[in-house]
C-alpha positions as CSV (number, residue, x, y, z in Angstrom):
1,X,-33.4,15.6,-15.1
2,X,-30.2,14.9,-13.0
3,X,-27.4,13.3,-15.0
4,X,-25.7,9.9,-12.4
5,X,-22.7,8.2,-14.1
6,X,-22.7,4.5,-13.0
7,X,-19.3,2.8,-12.9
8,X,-19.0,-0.9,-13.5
9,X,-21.0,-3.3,-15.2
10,X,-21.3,-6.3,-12.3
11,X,-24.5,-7.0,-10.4
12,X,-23.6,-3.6,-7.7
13,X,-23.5,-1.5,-10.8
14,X,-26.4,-2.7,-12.6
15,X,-28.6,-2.5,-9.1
16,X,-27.3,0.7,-8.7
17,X,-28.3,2.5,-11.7
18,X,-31.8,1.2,-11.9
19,X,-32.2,2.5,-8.6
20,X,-30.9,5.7,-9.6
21,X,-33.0,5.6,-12.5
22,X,-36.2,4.7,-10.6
23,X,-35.7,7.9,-8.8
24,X,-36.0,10.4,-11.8
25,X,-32.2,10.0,-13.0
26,X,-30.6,9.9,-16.2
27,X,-28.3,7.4,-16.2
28,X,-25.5,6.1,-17.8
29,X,-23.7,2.6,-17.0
30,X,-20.1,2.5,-18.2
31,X,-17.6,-0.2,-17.7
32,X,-13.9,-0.6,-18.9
33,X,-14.5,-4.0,-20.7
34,X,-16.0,-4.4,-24.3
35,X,-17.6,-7.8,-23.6
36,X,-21.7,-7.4,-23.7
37,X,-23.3,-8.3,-20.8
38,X,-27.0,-10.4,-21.3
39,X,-28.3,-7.6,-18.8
40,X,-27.9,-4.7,-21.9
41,X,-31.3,-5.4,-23.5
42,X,-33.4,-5.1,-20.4
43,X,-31.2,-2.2,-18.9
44,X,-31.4,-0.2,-22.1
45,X,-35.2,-1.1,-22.7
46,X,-35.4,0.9,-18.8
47,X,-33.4,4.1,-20.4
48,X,-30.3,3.1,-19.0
49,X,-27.2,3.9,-21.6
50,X,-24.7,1.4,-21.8
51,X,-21.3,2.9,-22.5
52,X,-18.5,-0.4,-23.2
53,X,-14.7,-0.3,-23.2
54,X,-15.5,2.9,-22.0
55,X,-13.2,4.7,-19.1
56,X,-14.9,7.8,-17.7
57,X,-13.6,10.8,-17.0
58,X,-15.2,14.2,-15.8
59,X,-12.9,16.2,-18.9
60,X,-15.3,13.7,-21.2
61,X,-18.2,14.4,-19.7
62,X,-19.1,18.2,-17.4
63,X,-23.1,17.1,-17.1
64,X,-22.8,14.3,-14.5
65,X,-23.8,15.4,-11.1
66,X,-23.1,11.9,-9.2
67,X,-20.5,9.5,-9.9
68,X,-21.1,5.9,-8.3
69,X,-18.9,3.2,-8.3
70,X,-18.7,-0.3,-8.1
71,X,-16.8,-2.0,-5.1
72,X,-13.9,-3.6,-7.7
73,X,-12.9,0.4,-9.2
74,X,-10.6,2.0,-7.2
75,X,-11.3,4.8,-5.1
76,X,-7.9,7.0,-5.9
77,X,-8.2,6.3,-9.7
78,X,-7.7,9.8,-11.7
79,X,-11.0,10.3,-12.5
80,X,-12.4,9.7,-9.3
81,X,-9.7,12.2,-7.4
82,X,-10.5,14.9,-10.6
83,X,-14.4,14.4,-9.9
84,X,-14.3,15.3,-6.4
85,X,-11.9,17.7,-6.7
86,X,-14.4,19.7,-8.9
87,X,-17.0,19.0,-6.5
88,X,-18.8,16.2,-8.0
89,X,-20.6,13.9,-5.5
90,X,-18.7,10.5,-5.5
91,X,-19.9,7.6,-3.6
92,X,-20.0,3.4,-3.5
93,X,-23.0,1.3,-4.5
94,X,-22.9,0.5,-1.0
95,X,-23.5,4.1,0.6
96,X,-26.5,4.8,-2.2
97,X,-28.3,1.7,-0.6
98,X,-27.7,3.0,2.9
99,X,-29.4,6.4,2.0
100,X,-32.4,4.4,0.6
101,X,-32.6,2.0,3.4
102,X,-31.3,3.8,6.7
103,X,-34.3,3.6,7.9
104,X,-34.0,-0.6,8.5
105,X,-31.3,-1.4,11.1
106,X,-28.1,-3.0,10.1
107,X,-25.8,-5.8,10.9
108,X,-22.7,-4.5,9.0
109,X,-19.7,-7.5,9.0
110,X,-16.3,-6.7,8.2
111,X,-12.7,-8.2,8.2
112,X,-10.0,-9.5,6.6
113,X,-11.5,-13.6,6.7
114,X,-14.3,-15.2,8.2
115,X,-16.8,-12.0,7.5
116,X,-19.0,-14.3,4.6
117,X,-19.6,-17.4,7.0
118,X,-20.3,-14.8,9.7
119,X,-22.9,-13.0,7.5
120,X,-24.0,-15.8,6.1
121,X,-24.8,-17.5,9.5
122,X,-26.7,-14.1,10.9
123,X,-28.5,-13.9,8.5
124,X,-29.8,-17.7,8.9
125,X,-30.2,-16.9,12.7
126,X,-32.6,-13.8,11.7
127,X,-34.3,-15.6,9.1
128,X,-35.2,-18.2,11.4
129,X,-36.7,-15.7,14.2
130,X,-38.9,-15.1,11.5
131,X,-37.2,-11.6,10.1
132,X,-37.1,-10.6,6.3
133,X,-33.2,-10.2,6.6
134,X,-31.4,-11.3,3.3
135,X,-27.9,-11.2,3.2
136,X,-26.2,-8.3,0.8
137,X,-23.1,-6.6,0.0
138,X,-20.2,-8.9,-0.8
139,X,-22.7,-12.0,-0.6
140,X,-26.3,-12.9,-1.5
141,X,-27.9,-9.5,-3.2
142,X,-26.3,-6.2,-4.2
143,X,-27.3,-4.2,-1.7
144,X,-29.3,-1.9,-4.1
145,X,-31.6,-5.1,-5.0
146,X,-33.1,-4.7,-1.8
147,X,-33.7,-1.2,-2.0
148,X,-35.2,-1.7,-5.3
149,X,-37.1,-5.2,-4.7
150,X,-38.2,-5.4,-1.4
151,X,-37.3,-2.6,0.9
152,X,-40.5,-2.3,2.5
153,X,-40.8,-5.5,3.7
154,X,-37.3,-5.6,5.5
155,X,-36.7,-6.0,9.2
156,X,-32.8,-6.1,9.2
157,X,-30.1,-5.6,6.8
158,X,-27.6,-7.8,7.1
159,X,-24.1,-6.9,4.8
160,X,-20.7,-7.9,4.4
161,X,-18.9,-5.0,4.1
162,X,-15.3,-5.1,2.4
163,X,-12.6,-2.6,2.7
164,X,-13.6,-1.2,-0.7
165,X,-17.2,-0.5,0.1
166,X,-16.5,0.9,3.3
167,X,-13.8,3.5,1.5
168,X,-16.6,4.9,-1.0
169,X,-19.5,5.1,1.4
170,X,-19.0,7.9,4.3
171,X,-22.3,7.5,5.9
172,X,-23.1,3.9,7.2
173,X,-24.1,3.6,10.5
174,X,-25.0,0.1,10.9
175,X,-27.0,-0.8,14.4
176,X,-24.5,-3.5,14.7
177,X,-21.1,-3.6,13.8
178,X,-18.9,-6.8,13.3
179,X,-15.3,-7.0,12.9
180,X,-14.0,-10.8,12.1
181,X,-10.3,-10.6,11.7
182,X,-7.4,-8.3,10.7
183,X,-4.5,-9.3,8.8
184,X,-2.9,-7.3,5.8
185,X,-4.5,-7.9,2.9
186,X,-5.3,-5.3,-0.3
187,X,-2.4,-3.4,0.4
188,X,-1.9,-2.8,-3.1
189,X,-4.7,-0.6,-3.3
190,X,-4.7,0.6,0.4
191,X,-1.0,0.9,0.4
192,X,-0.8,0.6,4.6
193,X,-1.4,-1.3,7.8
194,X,-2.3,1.7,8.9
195,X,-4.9,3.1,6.3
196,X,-6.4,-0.8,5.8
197,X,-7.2,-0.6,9.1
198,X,-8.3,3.2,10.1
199,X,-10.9,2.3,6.7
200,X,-12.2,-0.8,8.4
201,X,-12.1,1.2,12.2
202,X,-14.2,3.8,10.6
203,X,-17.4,1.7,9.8
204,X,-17.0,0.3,13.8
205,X,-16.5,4.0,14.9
206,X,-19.9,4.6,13.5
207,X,-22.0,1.6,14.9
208,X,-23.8,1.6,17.6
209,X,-23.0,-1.4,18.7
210,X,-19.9,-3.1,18.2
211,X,-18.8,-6.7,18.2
212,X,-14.8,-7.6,18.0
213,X,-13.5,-11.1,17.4
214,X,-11.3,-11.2,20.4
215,X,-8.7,-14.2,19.9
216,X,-7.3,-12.1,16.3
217,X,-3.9,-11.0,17.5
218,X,-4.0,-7.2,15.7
219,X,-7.7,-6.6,17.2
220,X,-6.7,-7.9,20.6
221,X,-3.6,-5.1,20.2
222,X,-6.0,-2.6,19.7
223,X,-8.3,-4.0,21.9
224,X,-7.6,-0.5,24.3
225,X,-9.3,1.6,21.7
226,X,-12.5,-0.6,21.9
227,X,-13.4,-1.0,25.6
228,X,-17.4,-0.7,24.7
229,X,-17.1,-3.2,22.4
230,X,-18.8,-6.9,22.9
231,X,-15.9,-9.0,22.6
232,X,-15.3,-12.9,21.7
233,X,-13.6,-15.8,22.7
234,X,-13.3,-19.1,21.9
235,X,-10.8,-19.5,25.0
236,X,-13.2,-19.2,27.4
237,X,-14.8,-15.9,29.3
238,X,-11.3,-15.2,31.4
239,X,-10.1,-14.3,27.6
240,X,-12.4,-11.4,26.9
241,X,-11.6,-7.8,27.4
242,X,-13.2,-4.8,27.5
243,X,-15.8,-3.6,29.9
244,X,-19.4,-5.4,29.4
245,X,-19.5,-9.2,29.4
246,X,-19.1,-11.0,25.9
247,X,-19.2,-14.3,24.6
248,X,-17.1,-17.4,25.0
249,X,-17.4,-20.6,24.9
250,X,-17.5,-22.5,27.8
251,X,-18.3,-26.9,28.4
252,X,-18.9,-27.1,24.7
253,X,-21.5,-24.1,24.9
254,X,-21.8,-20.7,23.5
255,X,-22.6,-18.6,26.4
256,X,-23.5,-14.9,25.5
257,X,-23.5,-12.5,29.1
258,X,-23.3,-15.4,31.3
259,X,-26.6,-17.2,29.5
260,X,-26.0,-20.4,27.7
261,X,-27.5,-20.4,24.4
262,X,-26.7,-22.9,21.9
263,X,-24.2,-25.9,21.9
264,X,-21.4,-25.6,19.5
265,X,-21.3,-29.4,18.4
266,X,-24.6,-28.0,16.3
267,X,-22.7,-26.4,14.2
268,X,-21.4,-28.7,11.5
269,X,-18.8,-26.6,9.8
270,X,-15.0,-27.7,10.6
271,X,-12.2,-25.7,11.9
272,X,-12.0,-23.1,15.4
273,X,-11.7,-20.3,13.4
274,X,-15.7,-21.1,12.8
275,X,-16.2,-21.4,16.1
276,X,-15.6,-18.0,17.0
277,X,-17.8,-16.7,13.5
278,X,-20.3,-18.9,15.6
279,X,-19.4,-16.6,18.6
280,X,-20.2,-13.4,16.7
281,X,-23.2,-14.4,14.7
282,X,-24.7,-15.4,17.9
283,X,-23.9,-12.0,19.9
284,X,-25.1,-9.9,16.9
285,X,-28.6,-11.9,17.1
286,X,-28.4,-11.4,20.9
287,X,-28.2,-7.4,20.3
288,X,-31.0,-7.9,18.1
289,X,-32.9,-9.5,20.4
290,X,-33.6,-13.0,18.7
291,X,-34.5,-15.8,21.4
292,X,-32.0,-18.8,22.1
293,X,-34.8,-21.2,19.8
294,X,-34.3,-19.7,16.8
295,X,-30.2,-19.1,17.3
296,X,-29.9,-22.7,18.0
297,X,-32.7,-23.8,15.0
298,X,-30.7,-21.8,12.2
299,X,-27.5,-23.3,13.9
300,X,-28.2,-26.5,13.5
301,X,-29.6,-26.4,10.2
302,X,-26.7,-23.9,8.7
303,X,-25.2,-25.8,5.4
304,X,-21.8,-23.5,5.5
305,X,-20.9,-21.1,2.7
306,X,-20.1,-22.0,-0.8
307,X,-16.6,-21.7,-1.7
308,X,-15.3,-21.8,2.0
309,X,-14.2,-25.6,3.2
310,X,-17.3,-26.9,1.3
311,X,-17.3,-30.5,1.0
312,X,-18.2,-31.5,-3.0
313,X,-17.3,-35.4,-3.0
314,X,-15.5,-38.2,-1.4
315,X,-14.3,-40.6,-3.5
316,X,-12.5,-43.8,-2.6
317,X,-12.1,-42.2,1.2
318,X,-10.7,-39.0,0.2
319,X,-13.0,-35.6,0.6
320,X,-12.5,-33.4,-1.9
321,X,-12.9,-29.9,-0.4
322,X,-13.6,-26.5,-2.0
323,X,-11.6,-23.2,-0.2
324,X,-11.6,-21.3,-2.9
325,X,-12.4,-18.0,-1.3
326,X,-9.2,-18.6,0.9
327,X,-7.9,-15.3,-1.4
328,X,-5.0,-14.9,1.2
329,X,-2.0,-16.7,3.3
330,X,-3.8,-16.5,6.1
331,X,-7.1,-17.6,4.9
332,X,-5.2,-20.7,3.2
333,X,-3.4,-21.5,6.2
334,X,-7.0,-21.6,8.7
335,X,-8.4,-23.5,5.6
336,X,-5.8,-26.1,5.6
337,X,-5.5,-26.1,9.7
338,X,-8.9,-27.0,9.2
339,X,-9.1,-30.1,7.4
340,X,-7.7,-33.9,8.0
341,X,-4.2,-34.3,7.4
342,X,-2.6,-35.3,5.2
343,X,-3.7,-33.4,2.5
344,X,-3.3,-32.7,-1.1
345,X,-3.1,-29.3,-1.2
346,X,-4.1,-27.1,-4.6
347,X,-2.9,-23.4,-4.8
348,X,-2.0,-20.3,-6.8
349,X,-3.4,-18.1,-9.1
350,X,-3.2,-14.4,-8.8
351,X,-0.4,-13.6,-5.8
352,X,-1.1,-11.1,-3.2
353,X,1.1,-9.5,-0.8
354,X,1.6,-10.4,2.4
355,X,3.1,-12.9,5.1
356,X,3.1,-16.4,3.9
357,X,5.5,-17.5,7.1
358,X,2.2,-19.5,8.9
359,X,0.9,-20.7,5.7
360,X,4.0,-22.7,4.6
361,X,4.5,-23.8,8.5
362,X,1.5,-25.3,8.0
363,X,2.0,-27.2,4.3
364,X,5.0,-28.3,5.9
365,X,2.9,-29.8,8.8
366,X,0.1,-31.1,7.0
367,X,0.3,-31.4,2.9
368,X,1.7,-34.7,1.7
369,X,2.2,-32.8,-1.9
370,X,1.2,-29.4,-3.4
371,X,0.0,-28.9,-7.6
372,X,0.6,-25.4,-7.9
373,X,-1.4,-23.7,-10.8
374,X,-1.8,-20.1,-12.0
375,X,0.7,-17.1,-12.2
376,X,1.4,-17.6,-8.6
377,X,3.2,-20.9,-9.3
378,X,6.8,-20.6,-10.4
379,X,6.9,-18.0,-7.0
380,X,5.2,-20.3,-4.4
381,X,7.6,-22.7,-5.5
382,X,10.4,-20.7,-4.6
383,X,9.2,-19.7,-1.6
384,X,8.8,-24.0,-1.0
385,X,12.2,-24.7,-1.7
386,X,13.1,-21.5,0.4
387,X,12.0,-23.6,3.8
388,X,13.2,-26.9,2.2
389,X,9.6,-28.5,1.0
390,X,10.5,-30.3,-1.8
391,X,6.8,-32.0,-2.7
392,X,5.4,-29.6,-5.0
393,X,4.3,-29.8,-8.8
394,X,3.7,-27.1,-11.1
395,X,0.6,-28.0,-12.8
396,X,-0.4,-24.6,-14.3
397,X,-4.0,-25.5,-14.7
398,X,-7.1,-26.4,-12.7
399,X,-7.6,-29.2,-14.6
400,X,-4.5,-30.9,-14.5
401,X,-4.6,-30.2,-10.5
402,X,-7.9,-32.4,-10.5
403,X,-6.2,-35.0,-12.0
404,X,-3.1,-35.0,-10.7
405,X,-4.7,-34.7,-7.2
406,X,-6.9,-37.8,-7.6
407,X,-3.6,-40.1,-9.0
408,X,-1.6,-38.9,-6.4
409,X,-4.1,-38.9,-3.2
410,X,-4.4,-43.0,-2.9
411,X,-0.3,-43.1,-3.5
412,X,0.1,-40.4,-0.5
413,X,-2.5,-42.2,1.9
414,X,-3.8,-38.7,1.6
415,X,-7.2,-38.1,3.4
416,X,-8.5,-34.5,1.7
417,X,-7.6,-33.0,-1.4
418,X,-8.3,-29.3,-0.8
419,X,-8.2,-26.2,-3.0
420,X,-6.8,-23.3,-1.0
421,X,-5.5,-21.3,-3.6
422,X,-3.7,-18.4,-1.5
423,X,-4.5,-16.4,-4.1
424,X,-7.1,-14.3,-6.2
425,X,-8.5,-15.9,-9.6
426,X,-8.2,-13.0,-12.0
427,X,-5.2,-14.6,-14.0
428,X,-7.2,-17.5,-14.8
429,X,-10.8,-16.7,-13.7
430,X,-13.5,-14.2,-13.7
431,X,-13.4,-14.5,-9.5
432,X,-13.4,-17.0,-6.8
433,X,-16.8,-18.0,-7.5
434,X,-16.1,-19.2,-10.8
435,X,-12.9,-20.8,-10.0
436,X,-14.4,-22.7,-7.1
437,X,-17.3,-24.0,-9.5
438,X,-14.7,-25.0,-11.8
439,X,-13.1,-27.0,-8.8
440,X,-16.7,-28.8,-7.8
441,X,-17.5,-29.8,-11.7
442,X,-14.5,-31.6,-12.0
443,X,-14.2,-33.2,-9.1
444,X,-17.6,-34.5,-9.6
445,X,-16.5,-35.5,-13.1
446,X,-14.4,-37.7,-11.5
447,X,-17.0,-39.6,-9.8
């Protein structure tokens, strides 16, 4: 029996090695961190070992034949670069789903922001042409769950694909291809512009079709190396480039090759940046041949995406609005553009690099006061005082941000108090998820 050496114990690891071990493996799970996970019984009762505070290396162990990884382990980690340099096959939970379900056709969306509203709304519009096409990858299933649970019954595969998954996994070819945005982001594991994007490129380079947000300033750049491409614009159709006809919007309508298809007002998510995920959504259902009925049905009835400008409360007049997947500067600055002005503004956590020179245009423009929590704090206020914004508070702690946000909102005739941390969670939280529930419970505490 072939030995497969799983690593990372989240829900892409765990759907990865019972697919593995469906398939005749022997498998072992292993993840850095000691704390048990409540899936050990039931993986262990399948045969699966469970290896804990366990890093592995192929010095440790000369019987594994396939190493897979989990999206969050780095691909350039020593034991990765000593696996394949003996020859060991090395992939990403993402490229053993596409060899078990490349027979399906797939909508692959990637980018730096916007690329979970824009699955998440393709996958509505397919659902509602009456497709089995569930959202996986960085949202809704692992994408091994749906090799193991229901991959017969698929029509469409529709993934977010991150930078990470698209680095360990070679072989995707989607049928579609999204890209949403470029920015840098995750250069402290990609190291360049240049490689951030040539990983990204590559997944495109390998579509069949491919669909480019055409109003993002790098894309457009590079727009010249795309000329095939379906582009996008929320400017209108004199904004597109390359050489078919794209969408655009146009008197309040999306209008996909000339062809009006659905009304934007039906979409009840705020900001222009969801406008043009609107825009692609719509031309990857287009490709897929999905009738205007159905784009404009799951349209209308599309809720938004948890985590990203979701509206938990209002109380006393002010919304209280969850962005906690804005991970980034520029995310944070189209998730306060976004919202009513002025606004209480709650950020920090887990700094990143990048530009912040938009982001604290914008908190200058539109934040009556800022509660800074997290690591990230005692730096973002520097960077405040560094363009002369003087109404910040380090609160350290989502709680006291809650708080401070509902004393100080009525004082500031503030309209929104918004969460747009700028940041990643992992100094106070597991991941964004978690932090943004942690937002929702205590604003609704509050009611």
């Amino acid at each position: 029996m072939p030995n497969a050496h799983v690593i990372g114990l989240g829900k892409s690891g765990i759907a990865a090695a019972r697919l593995l071990k469906r398939q005749g493996w022997e498998v072992t799970l292993s993840d850095r961190s000691s704390a048990a996970s409540p899936e050990q019984p039931r993986l262990e009762s399948e045969g699966i070992t469970i290896k804990l505070g366990y890093s592995w290396h192929p010095d440790a162990d000369d019987s594994t034949q396939l190493v897979v990884v989990s999206p969050g382990v780095p691909w350039d980690i020593p034991a990765l670069i000593a696996a394949r340099a003996r020859g060991i096959e090395t992939i990403g939970e993402m490229e053993l789903a596409w060899r078990n379900l490349r027979s399906h056709p797939w909508v692959a969306v990637t980018g730096t922001n916007g690329k979970t509203t824009t699955t998440a709304l393709t996958a509505a519009i397919f659902q509602a042409a009456g497709w089995n096409a569930p959202a996986c990858g960085n949202i809704g299933y692992a994408a091994c769950e749906l090799a193991l649970e229901s991959a017969k019954s698929l029509d469409w595969v529709v993934a977010e694909i991150s930078s990470y998954q698209i680095e360990s996994s070679s072989s995707i070819a989607p049928r579609i291809g999204v890209w949403t945005t470029f920015t840098p982001d995750h250069l402290s594991r990609h190291y360049t512009l240049e490689n951030y994007y040539n990983i990204k490129a590559r997944l495109l380079r390998q579509s069949e079709l491919q669909v480019f947000n055409g109003d993002d300033a790098y894309l457009r750049e590079v727009g010249a190396d795309w000329t095939d491409a379906y582009w996008t614009s929320v400017k209108g159709k004199a904004h597109l480039i390359g050489k078919t006809e794209g969408t655009y919007l146009e008197d309040g309508w999306v209008v996909f090759q000339g062809d009006r298809i659905v009304e934007v007002s039906a979409l009840r998510m705020v900001g222009e940046h969801n406008h043009q995920n609107l825009l692609m959504a719509v031309t990857a259902a287009r490709l897929a041949g999905i009738d205007k009925e159905a784009i404009a049905q799951a349209v209308t009835n599309f809720p938004g995406v948890p985590h990203r400008l979701e509206h938990i409360c209002t109380i006393a007049g002010v919304d209280f609005i969850n962005d906690s997947k804005a991970t980034n500067y520029d995310a944070a600055q189209v998730g306060l553009s976004a919202v009513a002005s002025p606004a209480i503004l709650i950020a920090g956590g887990e700094a990143k690099a990048g530009d912040d020179t938009r982001w604290l245009q914008t908190i200058q423009e539109k934040a009556a006061a800022v509660l800074l929590i997290g690591d990230a704090a005692p730096r973002f206020a520097q960077r405040l005082e560094n363009v002369g914004y003087a109404h910040y508070e380090i609160v350290e702690t989502m709680e006291r941000a809650v708080f401070r946000a509902a004393e100080l909102a009525p004082q500031m005739n503030a309209r929104v108090v918004l969460l747009s941390p700028a940041c990643a969670s992992f100094d106070q939280f597991q991941n964004f998820e978690q932090r943004g529930d942690r937002f929702r419970e205590l604003c609704l505490a509050l009611i």
